[in-house]
HTML snippet that shows the backbone in 3Dmol.js (N, CA, C, O; Angstrom):
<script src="https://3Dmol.org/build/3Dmol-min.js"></script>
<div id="view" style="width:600px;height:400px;position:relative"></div>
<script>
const pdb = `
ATOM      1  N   UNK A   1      29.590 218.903  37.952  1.00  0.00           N
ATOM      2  CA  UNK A   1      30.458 217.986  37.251  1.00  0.00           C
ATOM      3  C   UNK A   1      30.144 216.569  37.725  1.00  0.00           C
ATOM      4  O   UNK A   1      30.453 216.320  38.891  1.00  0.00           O
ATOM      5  N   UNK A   2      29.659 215.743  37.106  1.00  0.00           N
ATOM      6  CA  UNK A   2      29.367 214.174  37.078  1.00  0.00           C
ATOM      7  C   UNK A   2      30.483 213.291  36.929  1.00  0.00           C
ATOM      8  O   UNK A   2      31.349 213.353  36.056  1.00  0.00           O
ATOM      9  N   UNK A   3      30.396 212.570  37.738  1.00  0.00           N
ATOM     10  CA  UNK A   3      31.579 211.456  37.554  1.00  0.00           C
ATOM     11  C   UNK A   3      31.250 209.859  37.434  1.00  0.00           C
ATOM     12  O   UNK A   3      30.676 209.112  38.227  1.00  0.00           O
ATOM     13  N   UNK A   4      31.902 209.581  35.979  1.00  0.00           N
ATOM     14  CA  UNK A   4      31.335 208.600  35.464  1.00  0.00           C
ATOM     15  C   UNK A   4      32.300 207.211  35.635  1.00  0.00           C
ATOM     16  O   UNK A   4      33.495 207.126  35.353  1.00  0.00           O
ATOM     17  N   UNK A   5      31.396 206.124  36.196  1.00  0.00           N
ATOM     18  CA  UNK A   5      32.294 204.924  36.469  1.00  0.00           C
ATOM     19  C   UNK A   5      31.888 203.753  35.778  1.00  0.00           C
ATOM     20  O   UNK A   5      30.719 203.370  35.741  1.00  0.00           O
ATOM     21  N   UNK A   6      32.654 203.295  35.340  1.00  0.00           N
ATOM     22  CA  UNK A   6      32.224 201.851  34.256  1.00  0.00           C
ATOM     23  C   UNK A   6      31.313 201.348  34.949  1.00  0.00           C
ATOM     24  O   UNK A   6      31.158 201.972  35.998  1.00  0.00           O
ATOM     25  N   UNK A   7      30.506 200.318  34.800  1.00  0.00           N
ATOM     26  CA  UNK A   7      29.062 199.412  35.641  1.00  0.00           C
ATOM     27  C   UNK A   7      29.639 198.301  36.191  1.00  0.00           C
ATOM     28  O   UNK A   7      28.912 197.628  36.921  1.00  0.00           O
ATOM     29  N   UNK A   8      31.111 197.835  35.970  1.00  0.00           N
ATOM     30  CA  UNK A   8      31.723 196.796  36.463  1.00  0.00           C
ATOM     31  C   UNK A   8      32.584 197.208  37.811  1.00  0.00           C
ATOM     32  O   UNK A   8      32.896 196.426  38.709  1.00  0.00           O
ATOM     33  N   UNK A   9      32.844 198.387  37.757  1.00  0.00           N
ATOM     34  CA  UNK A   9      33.929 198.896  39.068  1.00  0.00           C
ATOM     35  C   UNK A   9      32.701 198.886  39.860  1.00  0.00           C
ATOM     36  O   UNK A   9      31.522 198.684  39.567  1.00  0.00           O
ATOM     37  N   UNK A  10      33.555 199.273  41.378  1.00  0.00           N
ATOM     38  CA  UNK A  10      32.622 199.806  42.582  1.00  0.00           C
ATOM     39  C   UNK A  10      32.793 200.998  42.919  1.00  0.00           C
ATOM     40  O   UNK A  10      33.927 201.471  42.835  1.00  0.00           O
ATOM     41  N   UNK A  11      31.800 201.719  43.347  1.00  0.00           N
ATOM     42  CA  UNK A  11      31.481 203.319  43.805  1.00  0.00           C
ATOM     43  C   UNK A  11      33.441 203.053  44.987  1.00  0.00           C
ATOM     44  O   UNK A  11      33.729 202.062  45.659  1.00  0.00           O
ATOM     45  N   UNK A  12      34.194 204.157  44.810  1.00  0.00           N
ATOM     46  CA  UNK A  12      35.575 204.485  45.132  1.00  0.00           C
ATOM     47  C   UNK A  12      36.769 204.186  44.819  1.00  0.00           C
ATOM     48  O   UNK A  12      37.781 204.655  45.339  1.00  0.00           O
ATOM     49  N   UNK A  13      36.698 203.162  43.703  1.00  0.00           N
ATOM     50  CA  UNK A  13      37.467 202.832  42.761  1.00  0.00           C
ATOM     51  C   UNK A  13      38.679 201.997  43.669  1.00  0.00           C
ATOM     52  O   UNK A  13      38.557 201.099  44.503  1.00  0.00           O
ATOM     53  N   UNK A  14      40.069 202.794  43.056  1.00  0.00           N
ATOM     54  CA  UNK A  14      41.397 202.145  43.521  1.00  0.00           C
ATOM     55  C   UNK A  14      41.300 202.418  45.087  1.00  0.00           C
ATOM     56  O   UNK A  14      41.950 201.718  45.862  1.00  0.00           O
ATOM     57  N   UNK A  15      40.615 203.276  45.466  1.00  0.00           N
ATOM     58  CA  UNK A  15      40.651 203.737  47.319  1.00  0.00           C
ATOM     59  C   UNK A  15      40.156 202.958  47.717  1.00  0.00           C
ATOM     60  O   UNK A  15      40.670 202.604  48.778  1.00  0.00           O
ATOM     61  N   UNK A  16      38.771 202.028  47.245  1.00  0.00           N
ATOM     62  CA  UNK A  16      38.631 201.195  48.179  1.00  0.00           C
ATOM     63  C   UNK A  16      39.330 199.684  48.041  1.00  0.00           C
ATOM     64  O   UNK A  16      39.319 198.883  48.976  1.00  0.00           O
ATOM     65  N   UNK A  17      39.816 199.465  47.009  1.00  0.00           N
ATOM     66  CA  UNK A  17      41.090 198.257  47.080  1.00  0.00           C
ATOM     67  C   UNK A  17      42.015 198.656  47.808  1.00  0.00           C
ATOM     68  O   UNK A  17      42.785 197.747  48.116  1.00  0.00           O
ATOM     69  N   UNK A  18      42.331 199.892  48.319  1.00  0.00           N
ATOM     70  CA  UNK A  18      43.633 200.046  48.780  1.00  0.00           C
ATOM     71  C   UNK A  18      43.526 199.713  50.329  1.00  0.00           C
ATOM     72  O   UNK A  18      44.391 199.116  50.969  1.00  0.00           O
ATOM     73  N   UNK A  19      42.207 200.244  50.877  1.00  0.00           N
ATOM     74  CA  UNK A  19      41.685 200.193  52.288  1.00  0.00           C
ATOM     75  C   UNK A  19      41.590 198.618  52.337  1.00  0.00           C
ATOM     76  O   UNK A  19      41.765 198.353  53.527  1.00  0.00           O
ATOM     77  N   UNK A  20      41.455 197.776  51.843  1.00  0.00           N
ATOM     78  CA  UNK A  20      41.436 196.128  51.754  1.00  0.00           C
ATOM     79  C   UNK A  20      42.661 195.506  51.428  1.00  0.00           C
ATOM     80  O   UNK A  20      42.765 194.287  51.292  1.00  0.00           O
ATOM     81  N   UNK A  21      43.654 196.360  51.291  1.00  0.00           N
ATOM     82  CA  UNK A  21      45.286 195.688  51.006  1.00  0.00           C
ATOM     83  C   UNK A  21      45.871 196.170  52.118  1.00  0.00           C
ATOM     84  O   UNK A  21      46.657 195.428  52.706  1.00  0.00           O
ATOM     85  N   UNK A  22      45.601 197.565  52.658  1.00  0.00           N
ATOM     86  CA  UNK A  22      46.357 198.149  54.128  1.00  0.00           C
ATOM     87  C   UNK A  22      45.910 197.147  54.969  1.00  0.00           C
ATOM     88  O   UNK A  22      46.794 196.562  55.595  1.00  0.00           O
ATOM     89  N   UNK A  23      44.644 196.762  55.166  1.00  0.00           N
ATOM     90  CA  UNK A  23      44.175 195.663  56.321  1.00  0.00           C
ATOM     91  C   UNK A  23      44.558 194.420  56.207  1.00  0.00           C
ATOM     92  O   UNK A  23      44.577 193.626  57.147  1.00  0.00           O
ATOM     93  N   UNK A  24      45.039 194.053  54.522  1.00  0.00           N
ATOM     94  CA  UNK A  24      45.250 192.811  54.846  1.00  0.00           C
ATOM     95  C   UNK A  24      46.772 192.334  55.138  1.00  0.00           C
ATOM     96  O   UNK A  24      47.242 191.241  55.453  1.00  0.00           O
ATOM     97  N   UNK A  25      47.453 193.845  54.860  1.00  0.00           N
ATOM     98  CA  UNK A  25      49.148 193.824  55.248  1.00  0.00           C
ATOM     99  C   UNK A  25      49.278 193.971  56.501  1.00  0.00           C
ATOM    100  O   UNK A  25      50.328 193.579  57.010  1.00  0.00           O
ATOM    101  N   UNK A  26      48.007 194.716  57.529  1.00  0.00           N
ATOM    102  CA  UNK A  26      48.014 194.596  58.620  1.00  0.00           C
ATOM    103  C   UNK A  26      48.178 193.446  59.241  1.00  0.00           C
ATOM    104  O   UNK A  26      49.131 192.989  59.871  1.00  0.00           O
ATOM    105  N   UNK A  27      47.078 193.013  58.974  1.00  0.00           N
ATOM    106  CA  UNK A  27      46.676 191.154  59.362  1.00  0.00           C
ATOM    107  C   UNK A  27      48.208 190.281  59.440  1.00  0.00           C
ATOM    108  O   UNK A  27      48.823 189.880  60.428  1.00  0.00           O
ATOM    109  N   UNK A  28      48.444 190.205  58.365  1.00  0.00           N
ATOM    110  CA  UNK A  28      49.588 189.609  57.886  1.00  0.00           C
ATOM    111  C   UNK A  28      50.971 190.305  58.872  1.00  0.00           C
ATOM    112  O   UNK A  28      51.922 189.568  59.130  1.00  0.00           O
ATOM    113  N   UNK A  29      50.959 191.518  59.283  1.00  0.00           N
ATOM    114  CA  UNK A  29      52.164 191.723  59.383  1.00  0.00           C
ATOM    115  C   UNK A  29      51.769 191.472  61.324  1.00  0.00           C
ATOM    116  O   UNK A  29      52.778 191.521  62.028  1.00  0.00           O
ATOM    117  N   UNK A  30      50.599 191.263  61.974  1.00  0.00           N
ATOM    118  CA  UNK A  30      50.455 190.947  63.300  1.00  0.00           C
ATOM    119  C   UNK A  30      50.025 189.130  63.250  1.00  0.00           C
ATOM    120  O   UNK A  30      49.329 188.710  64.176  1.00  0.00           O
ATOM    121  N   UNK A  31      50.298 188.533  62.581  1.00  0.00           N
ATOM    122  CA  UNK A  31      50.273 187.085  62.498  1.00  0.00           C
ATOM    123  C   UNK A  31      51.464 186.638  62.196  1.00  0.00           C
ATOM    124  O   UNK A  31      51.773 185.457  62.359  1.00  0.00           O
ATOM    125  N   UNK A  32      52.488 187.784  61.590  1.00  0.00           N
ATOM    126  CA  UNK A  32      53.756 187.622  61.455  1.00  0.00           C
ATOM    127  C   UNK A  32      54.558 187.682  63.231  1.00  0.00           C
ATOM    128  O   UNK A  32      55.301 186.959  63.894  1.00  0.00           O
ATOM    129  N   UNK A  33      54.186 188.376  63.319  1.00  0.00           N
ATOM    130  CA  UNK A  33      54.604 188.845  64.768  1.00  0.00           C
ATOM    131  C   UNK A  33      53.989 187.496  65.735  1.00  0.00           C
ATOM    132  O   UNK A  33      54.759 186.795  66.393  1.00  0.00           O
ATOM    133  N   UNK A  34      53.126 187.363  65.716  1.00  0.00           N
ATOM    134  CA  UNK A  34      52.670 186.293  66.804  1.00  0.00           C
ATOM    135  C   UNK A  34      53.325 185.215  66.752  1.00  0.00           C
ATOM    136  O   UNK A  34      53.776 184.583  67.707  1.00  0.00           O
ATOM    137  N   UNK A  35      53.446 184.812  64.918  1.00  0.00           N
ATOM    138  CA  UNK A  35      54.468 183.431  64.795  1.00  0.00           C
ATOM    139  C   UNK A  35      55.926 183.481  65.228  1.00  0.00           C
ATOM    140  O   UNK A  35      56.572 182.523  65.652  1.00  0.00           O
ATOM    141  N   UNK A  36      56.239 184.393  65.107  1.00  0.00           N
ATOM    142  CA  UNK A  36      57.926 184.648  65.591  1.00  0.00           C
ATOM    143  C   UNK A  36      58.186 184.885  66.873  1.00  0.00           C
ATOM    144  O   UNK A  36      59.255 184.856  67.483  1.00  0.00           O
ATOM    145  N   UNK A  37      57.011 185.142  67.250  1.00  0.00           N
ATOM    146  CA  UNK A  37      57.010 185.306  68.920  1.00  0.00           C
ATOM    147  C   UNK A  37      57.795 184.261  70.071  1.00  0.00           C
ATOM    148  O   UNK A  37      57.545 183.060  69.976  1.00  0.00           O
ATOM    149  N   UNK A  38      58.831 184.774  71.255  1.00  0.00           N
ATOM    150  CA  UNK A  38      59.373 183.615  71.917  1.00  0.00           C
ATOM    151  C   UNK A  38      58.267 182.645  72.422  1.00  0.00           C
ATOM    152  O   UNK A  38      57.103 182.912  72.721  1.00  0.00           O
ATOM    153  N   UNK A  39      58.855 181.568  72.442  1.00  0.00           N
ATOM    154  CA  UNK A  39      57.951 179.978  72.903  1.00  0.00           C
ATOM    155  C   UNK A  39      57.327 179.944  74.040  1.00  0.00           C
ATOM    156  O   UNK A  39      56.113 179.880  74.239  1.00  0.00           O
ATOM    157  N   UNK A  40      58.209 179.989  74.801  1.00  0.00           N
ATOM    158  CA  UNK A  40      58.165 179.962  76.106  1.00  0.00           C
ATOM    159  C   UNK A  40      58.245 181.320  77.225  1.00  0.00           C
ATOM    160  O   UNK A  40      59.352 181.681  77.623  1.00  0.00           O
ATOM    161  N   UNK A  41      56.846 182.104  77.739  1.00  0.00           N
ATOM    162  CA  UNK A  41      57.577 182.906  78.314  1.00  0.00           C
ATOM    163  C   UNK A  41      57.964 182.613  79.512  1.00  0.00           C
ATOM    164  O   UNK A  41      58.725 183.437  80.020  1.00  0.00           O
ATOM    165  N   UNK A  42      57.494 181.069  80.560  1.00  0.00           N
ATOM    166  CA  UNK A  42      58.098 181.465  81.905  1.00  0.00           C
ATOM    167  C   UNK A  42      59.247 181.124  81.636  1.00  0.00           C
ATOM    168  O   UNK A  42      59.550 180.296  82.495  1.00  0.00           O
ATOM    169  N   UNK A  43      60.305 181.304  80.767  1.00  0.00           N
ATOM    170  CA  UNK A  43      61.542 181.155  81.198  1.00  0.00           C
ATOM    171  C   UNK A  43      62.121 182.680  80.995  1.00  0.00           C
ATOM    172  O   UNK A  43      63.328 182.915  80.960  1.00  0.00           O
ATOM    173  N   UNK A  44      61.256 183.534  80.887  1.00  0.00           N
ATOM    174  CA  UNK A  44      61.850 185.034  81.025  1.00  0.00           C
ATOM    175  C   UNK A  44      61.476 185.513  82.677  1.00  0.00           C
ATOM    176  O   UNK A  44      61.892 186.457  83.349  1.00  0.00           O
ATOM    177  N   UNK A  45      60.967 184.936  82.837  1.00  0.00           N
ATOM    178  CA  UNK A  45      60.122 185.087  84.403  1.00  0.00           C
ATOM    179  C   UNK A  45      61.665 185.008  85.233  1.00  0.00           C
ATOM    180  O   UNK A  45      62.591 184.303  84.831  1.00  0.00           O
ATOM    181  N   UNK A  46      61.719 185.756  86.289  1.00  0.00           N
ATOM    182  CA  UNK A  46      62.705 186.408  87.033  1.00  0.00           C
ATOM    183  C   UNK A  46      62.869 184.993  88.442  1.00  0.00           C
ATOM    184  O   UNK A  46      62.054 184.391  89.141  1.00  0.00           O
ATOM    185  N   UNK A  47      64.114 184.978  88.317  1.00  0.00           N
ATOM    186  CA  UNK A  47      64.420 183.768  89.573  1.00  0.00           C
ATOM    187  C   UNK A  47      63.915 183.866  90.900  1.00  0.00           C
ATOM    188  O   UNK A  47      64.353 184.919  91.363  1.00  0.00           O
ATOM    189  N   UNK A  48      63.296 183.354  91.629  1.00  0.00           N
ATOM    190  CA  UNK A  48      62.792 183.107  92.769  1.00  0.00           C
ATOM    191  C   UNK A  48      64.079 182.626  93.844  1.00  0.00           C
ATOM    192  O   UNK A  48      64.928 181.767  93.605  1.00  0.00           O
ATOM    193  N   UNK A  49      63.975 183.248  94.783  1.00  0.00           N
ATOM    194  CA  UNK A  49      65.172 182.510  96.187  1.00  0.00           C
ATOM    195  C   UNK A  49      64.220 181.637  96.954  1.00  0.00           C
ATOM    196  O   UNK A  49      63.202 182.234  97.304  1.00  0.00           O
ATOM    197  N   UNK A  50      64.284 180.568  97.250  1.00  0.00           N
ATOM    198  CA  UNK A  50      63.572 179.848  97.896  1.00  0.00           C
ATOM    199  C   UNK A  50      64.422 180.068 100.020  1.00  0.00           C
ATOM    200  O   UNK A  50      63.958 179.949 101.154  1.00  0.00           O
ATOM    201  N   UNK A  51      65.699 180.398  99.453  1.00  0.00           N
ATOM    202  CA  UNK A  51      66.563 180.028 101.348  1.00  0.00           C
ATOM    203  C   UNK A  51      67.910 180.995 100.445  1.00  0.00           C
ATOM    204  O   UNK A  51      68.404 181.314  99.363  1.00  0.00           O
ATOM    205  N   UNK A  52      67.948 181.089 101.837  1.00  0.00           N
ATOM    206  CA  UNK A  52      69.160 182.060 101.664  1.00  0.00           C
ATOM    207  C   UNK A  52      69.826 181.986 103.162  1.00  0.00           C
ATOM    208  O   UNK A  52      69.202 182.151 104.210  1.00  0.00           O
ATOM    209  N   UNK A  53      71.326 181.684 103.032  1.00  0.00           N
ATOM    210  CA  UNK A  53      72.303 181.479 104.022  1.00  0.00           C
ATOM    211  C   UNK A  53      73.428 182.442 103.984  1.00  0.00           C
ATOM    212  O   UNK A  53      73.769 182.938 102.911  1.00  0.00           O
ATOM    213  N   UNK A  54      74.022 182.732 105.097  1.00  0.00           N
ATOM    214  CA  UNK A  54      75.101 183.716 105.143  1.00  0.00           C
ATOM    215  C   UNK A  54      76.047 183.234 106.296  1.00  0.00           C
ATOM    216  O   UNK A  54      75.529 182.392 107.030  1.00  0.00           O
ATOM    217  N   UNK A  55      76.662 183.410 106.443  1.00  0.00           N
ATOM    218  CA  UNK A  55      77.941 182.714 107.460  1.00  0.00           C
ATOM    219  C   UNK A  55      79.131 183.505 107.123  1.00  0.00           C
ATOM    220  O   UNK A  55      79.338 184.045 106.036  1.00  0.00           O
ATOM    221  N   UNK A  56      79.900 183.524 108.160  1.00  0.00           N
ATOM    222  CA  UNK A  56      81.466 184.102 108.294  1.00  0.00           C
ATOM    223  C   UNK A  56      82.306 185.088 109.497  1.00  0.00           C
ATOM    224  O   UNK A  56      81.839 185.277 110.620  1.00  0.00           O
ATOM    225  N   UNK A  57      82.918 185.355 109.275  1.00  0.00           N
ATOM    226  CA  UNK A  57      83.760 186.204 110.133  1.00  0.00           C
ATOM    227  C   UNK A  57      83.818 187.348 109.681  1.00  0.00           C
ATOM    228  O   UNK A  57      82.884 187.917 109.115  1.00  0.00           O
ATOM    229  N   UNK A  58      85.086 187.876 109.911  1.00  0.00           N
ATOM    230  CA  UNK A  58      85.092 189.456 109.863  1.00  0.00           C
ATOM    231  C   UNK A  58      86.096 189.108 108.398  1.00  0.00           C
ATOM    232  O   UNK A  58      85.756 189.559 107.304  1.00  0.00           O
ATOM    233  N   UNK A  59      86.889 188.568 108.507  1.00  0.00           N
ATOM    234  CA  UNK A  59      87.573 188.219 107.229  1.00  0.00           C
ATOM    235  C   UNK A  59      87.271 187.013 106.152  1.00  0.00           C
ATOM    236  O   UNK A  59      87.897 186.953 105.094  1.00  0.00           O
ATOM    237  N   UNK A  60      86.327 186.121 106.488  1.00  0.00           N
ATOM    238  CA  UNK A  60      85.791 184.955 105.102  1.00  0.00           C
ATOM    239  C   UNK A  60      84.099 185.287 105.344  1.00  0.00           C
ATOM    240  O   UNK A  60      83.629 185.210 106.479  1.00  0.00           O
ATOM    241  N   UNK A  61      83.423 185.584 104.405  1.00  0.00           N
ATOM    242  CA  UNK A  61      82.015 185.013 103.769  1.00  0.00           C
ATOM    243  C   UNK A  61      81.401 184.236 103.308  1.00  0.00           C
ATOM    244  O   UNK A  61      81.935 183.851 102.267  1.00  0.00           O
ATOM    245  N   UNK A  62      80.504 183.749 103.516  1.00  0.00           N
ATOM    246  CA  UNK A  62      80.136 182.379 102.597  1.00  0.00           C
ATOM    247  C   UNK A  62      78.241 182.618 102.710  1.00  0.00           C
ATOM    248  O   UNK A  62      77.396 182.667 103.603  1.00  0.00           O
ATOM    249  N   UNK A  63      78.298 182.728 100.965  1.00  0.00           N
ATOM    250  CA  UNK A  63      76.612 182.799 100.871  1.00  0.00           C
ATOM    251  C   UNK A  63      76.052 181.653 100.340  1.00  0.00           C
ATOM    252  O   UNK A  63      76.821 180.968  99.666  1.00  0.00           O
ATOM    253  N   UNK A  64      74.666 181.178 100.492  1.00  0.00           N
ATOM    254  CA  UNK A  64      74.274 180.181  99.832  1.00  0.00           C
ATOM    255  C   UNK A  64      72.790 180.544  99.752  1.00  0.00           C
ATOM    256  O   UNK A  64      71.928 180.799 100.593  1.00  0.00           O
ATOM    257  N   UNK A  65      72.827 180.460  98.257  1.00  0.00           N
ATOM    258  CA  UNK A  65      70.591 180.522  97.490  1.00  0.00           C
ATOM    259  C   UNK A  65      70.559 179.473  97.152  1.00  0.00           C
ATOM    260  O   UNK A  65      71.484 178.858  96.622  1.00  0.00           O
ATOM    261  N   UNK A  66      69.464 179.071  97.405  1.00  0.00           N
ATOM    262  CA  UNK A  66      68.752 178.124  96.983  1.00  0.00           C
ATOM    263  C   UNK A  66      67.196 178.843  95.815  1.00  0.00           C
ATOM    264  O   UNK A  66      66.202 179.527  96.059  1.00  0.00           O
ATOM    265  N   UNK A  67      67.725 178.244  94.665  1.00  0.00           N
ATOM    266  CA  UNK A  67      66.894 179.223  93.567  1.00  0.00           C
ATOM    267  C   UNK A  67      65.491 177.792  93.819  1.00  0.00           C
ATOM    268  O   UNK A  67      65.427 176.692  94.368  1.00  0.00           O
ATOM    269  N   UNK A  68      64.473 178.815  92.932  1.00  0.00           N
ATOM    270  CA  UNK A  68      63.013 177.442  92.464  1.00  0.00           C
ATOM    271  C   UNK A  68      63.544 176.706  91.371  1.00  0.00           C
ATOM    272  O   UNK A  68      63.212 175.521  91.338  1.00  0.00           O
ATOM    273  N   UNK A  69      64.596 177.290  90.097  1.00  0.00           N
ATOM    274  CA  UNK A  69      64.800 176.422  89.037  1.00  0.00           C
ATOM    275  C   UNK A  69      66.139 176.421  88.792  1.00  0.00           C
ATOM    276  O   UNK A  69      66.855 177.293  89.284  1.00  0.00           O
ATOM    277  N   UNK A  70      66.626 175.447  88.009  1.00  0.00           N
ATOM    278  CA  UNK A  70      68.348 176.060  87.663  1.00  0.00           C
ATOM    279  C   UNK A  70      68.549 177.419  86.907  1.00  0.00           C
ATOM    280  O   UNK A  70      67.795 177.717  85.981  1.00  0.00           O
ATOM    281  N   UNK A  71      70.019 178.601  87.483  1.00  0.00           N
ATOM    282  CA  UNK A  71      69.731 179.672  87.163  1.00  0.00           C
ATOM    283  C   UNK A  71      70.499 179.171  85.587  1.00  0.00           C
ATOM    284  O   UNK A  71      71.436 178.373  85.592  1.00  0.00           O
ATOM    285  N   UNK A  72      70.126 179.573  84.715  1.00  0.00           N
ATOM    286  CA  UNK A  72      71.155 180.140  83.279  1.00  0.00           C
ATOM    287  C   UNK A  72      72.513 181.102  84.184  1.00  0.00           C
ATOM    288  O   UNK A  72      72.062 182.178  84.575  1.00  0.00           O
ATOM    289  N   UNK A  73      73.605 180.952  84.454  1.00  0.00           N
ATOM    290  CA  UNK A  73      74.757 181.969  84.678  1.00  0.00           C
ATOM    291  C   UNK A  73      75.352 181.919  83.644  1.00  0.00           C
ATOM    292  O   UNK A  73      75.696 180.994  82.907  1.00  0.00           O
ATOM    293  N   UNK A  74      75.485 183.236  83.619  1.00  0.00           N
ATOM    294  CA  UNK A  74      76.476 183.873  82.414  1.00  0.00           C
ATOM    295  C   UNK A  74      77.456 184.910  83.404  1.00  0.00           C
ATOM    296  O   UNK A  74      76.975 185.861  84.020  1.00  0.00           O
ATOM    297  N   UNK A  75      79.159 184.476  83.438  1.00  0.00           N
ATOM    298  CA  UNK A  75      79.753 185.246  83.744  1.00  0.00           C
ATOM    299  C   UNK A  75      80.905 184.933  83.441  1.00  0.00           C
ATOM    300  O   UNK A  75      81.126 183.943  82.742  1.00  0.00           O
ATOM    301  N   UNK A  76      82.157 185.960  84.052  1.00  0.00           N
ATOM    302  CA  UNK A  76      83.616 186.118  83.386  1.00  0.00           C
ATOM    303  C   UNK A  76      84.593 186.218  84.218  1.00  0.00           C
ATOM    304  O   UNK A  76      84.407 186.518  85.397  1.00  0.00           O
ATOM    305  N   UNK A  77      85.709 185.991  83.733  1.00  0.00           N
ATOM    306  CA  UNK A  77      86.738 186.766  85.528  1.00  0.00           C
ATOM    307  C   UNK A  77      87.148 187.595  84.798  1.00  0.00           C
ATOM    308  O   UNK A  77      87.349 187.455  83.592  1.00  0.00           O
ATOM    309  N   UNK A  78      87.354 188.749  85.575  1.00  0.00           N
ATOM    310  CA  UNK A  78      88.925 189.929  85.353  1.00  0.00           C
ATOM    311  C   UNK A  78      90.002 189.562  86.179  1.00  0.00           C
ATOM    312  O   UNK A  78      90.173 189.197  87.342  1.00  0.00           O
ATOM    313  N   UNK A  79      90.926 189.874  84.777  1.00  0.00           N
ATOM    314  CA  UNK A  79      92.263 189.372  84.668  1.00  0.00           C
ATOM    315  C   UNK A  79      93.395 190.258  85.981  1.00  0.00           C
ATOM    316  O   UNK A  79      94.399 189.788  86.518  1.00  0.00           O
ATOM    317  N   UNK A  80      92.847 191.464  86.162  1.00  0.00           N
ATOM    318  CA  UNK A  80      93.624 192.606  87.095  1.00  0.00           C
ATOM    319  C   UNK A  80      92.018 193.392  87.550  1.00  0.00           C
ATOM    320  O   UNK A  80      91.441 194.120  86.743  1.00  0.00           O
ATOM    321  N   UNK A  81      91.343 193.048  89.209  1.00  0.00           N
ATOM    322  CA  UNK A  81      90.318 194.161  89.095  1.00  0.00           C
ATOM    323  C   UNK A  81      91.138 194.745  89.982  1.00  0.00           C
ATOM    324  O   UNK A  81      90.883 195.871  90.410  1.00  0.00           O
TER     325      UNK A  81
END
`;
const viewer = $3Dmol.createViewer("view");
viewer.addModel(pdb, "pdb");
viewer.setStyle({}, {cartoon: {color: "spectrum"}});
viewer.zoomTo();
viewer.render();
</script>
């Protein structure tokens, strides 16, 4: 059985357009990713202690760090711990 293709197509027809649209949604979808990517990563980079102090008694504490950069704090009080 012979299989006959117009003289204008190429030998694999719609399969090989399709293998050239998967790659180029590839492309596209990892250039997507790179552009959206965060800016900056050393600011995900983990805080450094440069000094660290401790002082007190048996009943008061008192700590003191000295970080490499200012930390971001995020925190809360409880109302009854």
């Amino acid at each position: 059985m012979a299989v006959c293709t117009h003289k204008s197509s190429r030998a694999g027809g719609p399969f090989f357009y399709a293998a050239y649209f998967r790659a180029a949604c590839l492309l596209l979808v990892v250039v997507a990713c790179l552009a959206f990517s965060p800016v900056s990563f050393a600011a995900d980079a983990p805080l450094a202690v440069t000094s660290y102090k401790m002082a007190g008694d048996a009943t008061k504490m008192r700590i003191v760090m000295n970080f490499d950069r200012e930390p971001d704090v995020k925190w809360f009080l409880l109302r009854g711990p």
